[in-house]
C-alpha positions as CSV (number, residue, x, y, z in Angstrom):
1,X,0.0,0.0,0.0
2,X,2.9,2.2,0.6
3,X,4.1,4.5,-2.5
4,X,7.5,5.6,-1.7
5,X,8.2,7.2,1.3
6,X,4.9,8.1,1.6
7,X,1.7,7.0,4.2
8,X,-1.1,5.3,2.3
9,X,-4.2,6.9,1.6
10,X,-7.9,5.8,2.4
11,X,-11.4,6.7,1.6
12,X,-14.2,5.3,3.5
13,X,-16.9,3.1,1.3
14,X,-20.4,2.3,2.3
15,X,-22.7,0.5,0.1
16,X,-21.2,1.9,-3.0
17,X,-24.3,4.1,-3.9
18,X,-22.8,7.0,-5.3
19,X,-22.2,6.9,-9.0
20,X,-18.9,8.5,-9.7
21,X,-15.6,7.6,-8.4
22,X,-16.2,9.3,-4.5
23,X,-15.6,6.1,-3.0
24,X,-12.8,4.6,-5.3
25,X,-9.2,5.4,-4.2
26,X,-6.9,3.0,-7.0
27,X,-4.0,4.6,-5.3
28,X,-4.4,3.6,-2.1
29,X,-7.2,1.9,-0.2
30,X,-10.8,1.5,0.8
31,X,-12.0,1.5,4.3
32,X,-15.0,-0.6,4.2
33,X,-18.1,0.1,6.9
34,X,-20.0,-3.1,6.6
35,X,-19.5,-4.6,9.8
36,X,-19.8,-1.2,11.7
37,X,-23.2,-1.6,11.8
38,X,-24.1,-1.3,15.5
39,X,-27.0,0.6,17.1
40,X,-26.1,2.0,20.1
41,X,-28.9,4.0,21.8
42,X,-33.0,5.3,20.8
43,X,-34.7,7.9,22.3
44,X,-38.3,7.4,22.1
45,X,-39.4,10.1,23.3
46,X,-37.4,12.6,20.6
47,X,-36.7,9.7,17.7
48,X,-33.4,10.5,18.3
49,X,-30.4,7.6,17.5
50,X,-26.9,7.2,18.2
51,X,-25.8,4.3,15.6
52,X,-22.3,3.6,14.1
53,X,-21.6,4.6,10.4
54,X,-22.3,1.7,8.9
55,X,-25.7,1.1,9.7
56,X,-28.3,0.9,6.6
57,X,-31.4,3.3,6.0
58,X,-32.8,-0.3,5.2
59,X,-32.1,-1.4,8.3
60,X,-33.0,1.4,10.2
61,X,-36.8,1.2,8.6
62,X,-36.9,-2.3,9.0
63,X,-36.3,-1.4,13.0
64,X,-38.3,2.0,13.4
65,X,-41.0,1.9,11.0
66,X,-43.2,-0.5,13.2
67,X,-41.9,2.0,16.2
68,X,-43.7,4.5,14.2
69,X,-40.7,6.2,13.2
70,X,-39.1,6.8,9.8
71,X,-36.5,8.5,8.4
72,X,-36.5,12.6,8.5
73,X,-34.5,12.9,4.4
74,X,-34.3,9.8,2.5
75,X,-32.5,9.4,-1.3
76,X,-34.0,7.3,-3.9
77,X,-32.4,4.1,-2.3
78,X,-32.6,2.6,1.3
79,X,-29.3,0.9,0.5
80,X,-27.1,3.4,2.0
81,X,-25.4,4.0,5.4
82,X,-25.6,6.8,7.9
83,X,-22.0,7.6,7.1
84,X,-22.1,7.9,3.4
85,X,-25.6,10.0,4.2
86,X,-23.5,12.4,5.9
87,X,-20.7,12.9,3.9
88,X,-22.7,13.6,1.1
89,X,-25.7,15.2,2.9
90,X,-27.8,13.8,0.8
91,X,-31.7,15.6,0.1
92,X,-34.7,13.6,-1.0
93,X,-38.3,14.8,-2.2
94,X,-38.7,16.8,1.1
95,X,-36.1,19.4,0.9
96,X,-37.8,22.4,-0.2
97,X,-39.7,21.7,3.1
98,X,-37.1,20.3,5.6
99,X,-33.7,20.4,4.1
100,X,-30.7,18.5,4.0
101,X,-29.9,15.2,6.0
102,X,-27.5,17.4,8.4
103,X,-30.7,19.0,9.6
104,X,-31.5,16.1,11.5
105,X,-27.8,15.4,12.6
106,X,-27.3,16.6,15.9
107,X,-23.7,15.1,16.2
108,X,-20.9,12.3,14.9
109,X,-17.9,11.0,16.0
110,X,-14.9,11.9,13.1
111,X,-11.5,9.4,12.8
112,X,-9.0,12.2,11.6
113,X,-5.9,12.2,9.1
114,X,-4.5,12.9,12.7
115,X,-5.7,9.4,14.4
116,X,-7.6,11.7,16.6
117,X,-11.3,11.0,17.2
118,X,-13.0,14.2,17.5
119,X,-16.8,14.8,18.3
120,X,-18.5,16.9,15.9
121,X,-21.8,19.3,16.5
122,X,-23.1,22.9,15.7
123,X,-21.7,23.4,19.0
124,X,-18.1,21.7,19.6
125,X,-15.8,21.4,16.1
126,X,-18.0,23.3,14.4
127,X,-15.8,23.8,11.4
128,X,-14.8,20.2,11.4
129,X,-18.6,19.1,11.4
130,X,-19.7,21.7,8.7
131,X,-16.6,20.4,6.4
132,X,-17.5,16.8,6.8
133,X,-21.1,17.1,6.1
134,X,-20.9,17.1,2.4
135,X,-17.6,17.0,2.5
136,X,-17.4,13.5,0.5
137,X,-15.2,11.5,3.2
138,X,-12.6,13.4,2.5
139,X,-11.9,15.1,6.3
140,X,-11.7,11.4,7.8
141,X,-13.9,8.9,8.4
142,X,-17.3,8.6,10.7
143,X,-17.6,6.1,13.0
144,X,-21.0,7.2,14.8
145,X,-23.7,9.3,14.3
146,X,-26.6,11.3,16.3
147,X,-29.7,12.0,14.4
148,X,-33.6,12.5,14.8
149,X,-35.9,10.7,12.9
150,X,-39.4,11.2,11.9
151,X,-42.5,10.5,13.5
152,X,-45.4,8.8,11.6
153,X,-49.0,6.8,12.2
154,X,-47.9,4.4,8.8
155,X,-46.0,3.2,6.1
156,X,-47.9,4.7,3.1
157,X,-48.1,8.1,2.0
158,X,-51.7,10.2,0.6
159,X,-50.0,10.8,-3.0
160,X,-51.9,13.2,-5.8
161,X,-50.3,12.2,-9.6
162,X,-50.7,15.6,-11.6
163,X,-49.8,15.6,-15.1
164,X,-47.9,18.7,-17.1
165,X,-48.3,19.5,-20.8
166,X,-44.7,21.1,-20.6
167,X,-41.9,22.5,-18.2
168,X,-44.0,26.2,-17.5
169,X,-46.6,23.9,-16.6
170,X,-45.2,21.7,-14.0
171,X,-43.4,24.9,-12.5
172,X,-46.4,26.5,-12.0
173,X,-47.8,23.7,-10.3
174,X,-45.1,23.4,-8.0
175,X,-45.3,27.3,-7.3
176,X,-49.2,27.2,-6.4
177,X,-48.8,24.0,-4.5
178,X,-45.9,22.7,-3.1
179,X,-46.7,24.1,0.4
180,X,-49.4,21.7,1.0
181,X,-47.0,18.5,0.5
182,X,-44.0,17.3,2.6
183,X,-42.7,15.3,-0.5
184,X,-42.7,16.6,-3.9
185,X,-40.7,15.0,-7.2
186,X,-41.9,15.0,-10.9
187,X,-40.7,12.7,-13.9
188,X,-40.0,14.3,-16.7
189,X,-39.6,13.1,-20.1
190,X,-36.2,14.0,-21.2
191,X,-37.0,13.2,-25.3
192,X,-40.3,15.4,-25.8
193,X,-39.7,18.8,-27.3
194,X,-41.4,22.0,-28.6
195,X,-44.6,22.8,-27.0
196,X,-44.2,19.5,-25.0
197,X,-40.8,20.2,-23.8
198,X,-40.3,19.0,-20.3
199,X,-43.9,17.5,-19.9
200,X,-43.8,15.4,-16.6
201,X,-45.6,13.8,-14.4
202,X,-46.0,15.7,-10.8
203,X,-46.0,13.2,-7.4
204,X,-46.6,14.8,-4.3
205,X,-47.7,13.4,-0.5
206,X,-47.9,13.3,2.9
207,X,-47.7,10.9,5.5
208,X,-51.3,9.0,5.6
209,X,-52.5,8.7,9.3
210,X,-54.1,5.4,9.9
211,X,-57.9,6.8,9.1
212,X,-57.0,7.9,5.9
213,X,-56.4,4.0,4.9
214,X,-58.5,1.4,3.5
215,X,-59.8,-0.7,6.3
216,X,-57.3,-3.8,5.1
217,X,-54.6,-2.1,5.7
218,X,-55.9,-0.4,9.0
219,X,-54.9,-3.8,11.0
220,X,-51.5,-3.5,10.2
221,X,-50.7,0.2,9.5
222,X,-46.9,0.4,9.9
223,X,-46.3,-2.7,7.3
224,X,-45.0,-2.5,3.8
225,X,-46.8,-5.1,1.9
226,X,-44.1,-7.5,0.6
227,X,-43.2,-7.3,-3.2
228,X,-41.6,-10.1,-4.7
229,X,-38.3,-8.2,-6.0
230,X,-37.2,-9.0,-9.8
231,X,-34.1,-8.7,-11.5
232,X,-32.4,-7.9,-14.7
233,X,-30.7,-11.0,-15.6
234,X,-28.4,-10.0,-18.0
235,X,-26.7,-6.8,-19.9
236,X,-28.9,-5.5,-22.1
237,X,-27.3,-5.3,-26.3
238,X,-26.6,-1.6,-26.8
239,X,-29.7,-1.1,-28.9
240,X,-32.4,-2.0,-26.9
241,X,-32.0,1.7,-25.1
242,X,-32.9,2.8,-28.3
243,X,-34.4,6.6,-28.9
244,X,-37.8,5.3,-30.1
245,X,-37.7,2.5,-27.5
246,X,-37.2,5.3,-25.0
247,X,-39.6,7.8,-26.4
248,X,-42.4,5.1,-26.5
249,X,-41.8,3.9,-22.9
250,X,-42.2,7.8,-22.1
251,X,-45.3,8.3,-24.1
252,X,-46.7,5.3,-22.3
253,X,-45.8,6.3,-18.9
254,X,-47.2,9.8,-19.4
255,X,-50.3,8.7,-20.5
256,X,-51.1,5.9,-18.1
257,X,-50.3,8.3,-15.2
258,X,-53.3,10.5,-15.1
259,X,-54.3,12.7,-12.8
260,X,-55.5,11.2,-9.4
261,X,-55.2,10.4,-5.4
262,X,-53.4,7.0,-4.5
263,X,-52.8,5.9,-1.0
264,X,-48.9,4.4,-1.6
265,X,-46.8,2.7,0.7
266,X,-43.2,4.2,1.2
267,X,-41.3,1.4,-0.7
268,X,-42.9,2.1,-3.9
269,X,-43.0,6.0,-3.4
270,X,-39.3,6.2,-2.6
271,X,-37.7,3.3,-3.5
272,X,-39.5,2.4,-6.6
273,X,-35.7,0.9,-8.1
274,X,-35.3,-0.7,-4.9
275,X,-37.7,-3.0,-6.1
276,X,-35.5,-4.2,-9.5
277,X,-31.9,-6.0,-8.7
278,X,-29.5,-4.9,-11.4
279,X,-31.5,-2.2,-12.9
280,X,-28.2,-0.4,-14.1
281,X,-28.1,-3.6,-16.5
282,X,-30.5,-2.4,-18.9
283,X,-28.0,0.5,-19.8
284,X,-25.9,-2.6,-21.4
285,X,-22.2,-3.6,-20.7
286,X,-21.2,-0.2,-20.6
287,X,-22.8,1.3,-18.2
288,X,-24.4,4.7,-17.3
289,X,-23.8,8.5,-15.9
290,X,-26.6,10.1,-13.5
291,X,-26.1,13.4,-14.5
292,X,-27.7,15.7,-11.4
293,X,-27.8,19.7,-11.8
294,X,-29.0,22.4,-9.9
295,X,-30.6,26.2,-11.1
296,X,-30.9,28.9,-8.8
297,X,-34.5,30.6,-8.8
298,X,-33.3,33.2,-11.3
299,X,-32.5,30.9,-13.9
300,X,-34.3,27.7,-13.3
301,X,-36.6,28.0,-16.7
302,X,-34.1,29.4,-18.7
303,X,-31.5,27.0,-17.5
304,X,-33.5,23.7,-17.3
305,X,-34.9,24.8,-21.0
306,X,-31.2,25.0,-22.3
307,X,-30.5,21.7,-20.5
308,X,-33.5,20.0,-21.7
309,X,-33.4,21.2,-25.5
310,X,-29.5,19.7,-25.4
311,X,-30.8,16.7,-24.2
312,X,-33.4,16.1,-26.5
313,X,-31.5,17.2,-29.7
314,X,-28.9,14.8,-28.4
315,X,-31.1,11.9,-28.8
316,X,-29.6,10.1,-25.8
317,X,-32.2,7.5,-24.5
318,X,-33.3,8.4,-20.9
319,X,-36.3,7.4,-19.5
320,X,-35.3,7.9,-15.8
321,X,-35.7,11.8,-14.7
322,X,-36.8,13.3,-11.6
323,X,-37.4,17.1,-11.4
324,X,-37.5,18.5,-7.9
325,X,-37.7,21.8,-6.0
326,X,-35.3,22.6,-3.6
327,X,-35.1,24.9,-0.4
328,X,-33.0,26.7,1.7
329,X,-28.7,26.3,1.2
330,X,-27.6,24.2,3.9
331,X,-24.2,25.3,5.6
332,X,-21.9,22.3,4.5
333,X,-19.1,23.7,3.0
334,X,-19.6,21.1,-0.2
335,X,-23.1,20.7,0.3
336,X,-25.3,20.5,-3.1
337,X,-28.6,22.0,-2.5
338,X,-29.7,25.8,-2.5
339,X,-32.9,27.1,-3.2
340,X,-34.0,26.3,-7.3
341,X,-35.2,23.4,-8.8
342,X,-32.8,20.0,-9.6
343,X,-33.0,17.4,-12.5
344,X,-31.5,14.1,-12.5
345,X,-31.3,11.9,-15.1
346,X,-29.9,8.7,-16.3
347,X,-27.5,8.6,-20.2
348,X,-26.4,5.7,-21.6
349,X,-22.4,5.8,-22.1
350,X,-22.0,6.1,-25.8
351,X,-18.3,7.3,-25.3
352,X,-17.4,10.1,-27.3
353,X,-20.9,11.1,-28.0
354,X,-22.0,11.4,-24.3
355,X,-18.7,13.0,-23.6
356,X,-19.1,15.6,-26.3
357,X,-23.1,15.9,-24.1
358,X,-21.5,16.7,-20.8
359,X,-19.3,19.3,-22.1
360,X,-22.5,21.3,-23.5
361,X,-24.6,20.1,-20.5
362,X,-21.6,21.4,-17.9
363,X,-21.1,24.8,-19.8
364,X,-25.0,25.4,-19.7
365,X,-25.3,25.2,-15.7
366,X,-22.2,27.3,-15.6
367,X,-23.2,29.4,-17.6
368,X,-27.1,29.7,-15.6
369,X,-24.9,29.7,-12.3
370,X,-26.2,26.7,-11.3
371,X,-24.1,23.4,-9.6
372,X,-23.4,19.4,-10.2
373,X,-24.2,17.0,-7.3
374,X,-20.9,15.3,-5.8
375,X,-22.6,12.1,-5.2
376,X,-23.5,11.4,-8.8
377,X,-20.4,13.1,-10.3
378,X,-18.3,11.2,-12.5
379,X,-16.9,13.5,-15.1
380,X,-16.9,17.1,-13.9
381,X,-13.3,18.8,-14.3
382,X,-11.6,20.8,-11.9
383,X,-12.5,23.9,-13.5
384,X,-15.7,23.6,-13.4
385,X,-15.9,21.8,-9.9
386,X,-14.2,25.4,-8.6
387,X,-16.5,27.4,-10.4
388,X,-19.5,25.9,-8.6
389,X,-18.4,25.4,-5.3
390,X,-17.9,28.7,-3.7
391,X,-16.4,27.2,-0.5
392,X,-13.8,25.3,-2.1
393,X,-11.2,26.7,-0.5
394,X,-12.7,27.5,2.9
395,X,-12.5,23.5,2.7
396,X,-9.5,23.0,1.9
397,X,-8.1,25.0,5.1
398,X,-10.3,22.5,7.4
399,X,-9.2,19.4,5.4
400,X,-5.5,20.7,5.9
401,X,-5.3,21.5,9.3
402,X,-7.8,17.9,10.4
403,X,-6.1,15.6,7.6
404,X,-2.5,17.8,6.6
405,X,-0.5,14.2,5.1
406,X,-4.2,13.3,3.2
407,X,-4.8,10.3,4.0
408,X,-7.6,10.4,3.4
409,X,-8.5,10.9,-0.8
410,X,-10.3,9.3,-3.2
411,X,-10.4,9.2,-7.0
412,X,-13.2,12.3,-7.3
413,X,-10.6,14.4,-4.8
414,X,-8.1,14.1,-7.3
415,X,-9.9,14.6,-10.4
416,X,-11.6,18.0,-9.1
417,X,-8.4,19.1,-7.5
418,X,-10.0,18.9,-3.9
419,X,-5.9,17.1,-3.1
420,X,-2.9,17.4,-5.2
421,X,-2.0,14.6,-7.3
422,X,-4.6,15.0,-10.1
């Protein structure tokens, strides 16, 4: 592990959610959290747990849910730990109501580049615990955490499906209504255009109390039913992610989804992909990018327009995209979220042509001052990284003084310039 003269590096790996390279270190090595997976104290009285880093969101629901507890931010997936939540303090369909993940943190225990174990709050490290959160692993590693979680009656959610004929639409709709839901998310078909540019399909809820449900779920409130979980066997061949194959699963999906109120239980409102072993299999042998951006209010249409017109002249095949509104800037140094509106989306890896995409894509939220998501970065430069994140360097001066050999580094640190050695 040793490269000269020098100490090895490490970057701490959870369950290997994120998409880039964050937890990928080839030049040194991987500090794996699987077996720190302890709880170590519940309040039940605040929802407030102490747990070590490794812990699972999966786990945690499987415990708490029937406790009448759930999680206060969750991603897409359950199949995370509390540590990689953290370090990239991750948002889910709730932010432009309650934030960030760190909201919730109240305090965690940090492994410096030191070998000092420091404890981390608002109140005692403060600059320590504001680099880490969002901060990528990258100021040490966590080996417990303190957070609240959420108090609810069950384990489904009072969902209203609204259709939009086009991208004004749907932001309208979240402008007049967003308020009145905790959770709010649209898809949005990525390959219309024109007048049907950015037509999606709006998802938004609240946690159901028990009398809102139908009476045979009323016996057993906090249960998700069980869903026999499928899997894509095999690669998909290159073509099948075809344009029209991808513009005819949108059309379909669009249309099916009409507007109406669904009682839904939490697995298939937030973990919908949960429920499909080796989804990223159907982008073939060669994988996928989740391309995440971020517009501030000021140039959310214009910028989300440019982004969307690219993407659609492009012809890249995506029928996974998720449009969400986002609140208040949360004070991690690397944090993503500020107030706007975010799109994610999956493209295919077609080499040179998706390259050739991100460039355009990259100078287009540069150039509507908007920002890439760490998490799902896998191709962002240094130059723009820098461009985007404001706090870079107030970063750097925390990492240098809590880790000053970096030890701890991965793969993204050095591409973006975070460390030297890029």
């Amino acid at each position: 592990m040793r490269n000269g003269d020098q100490e090895p590096s490490w970057i701490g790996r959870g369950l290997g959610r994120s998409y880039g390279d964050s937890a990928l270190n080839p030049q040194g090595g991987t500090v794996l959290f699987e077996r720190l997976d302890r709880l170590i104290d519940f309040d039940p009285q605040t929802g407030m747990v102490t747990c070590e880093a490794g812990v699972t969101f999966e786990a945690l629901i499987g415990i708490f849910l029937q406790r009448g507890w759930f999680l206060s931010v969750t991603p897409g997936t359950k199949y995370i730990t509390v540590g990689g939540a953290i370090t990239s303090d991750i948002h889910g369909k709730n932010h432009h109501v309650d934030g960030t993940f760190s909201q919730f943190v109240e305090s965690f225990d940090l492994l410096t580049g030191t070998g000092e174990v420091l404890t981390c709050s608002r109140s005692e490290n403060t600059d320590a615990f504001w680099a880490t959160v969002g901060g990528m692993g990258l100021t040490g590693l966590i080996l417990r955490g303190r957070f609240r979680l959420l108090p609810v009656e069950s384990a489904y959610l009072h969902v209203d499906f609204q259709r939009a004929r086009n991208l004004d639409e749907a932001f309208a709709l979240f402008q007049e209504g967003d308020q009145a839901y905790r959770y709010s998310v649209a898809w949005v078909d990525c390959l219309a255009s024109g007048a049907s540019l950015g037509r999606s399909v709006l998802m938004r809820g609240n946690h159901a109390a028990v009398a809102e449900l139908p009476p045979r779920w009323r016996q057993s409130p906090s249960t998700v039913p069980l869903r026999r979980q499928h899997s894509v066997p095999f690669n998909f061949p290159d073509f099948a992610l075809n344009p029209l194959c991808v513009k005819l699963f949108n059309a379909l999906y669009y249309a099916r989804n009409r507007d109406q109120q669904k009682i839904v239980d939490l697995d298939a409102f937030f973990y919908p992909l949960d429920a499909l072993r080796h989804w990223n299999r159907m982008y073939g042998k060669r994988g996928f990018i989740q391309y995440q951006a971020l517009f501030p209010p000021k140039s959310s249409r214009s910028g989300m327009i440019a982004l969307l017109e690219a993407i659609s002249r492009s012809r890249m095949a995506s029928f996974l995209a998720v449009l969400k509104v986002t609140g208040a800037a949360g004070d991690g140094l690397l944090s993503f979220p500020k107030p706007g509106h975010t799109l994610a989306l999956d493209l295919p890896n077609t080499g040179s042509r998706l390259r050739a995409l991100i460039q355009r894509l990259d100078q287009i939220v540069l150039d509507h001052d908007g920002r890439l998501y760490l998490a799902k970065d896998a191709t962002m430069s240094r130059e723009t990284f820098s461009r985007m994140y404001e706090r870079l360097d107030e970063f750097q001066r925390v990492k240098a003084r809590l880790d000053p050999a970096n030890r701890f580094v991965s793969a993204q640190a050095r591409r973006l310039g975070i460390v030297g050695g890029g």
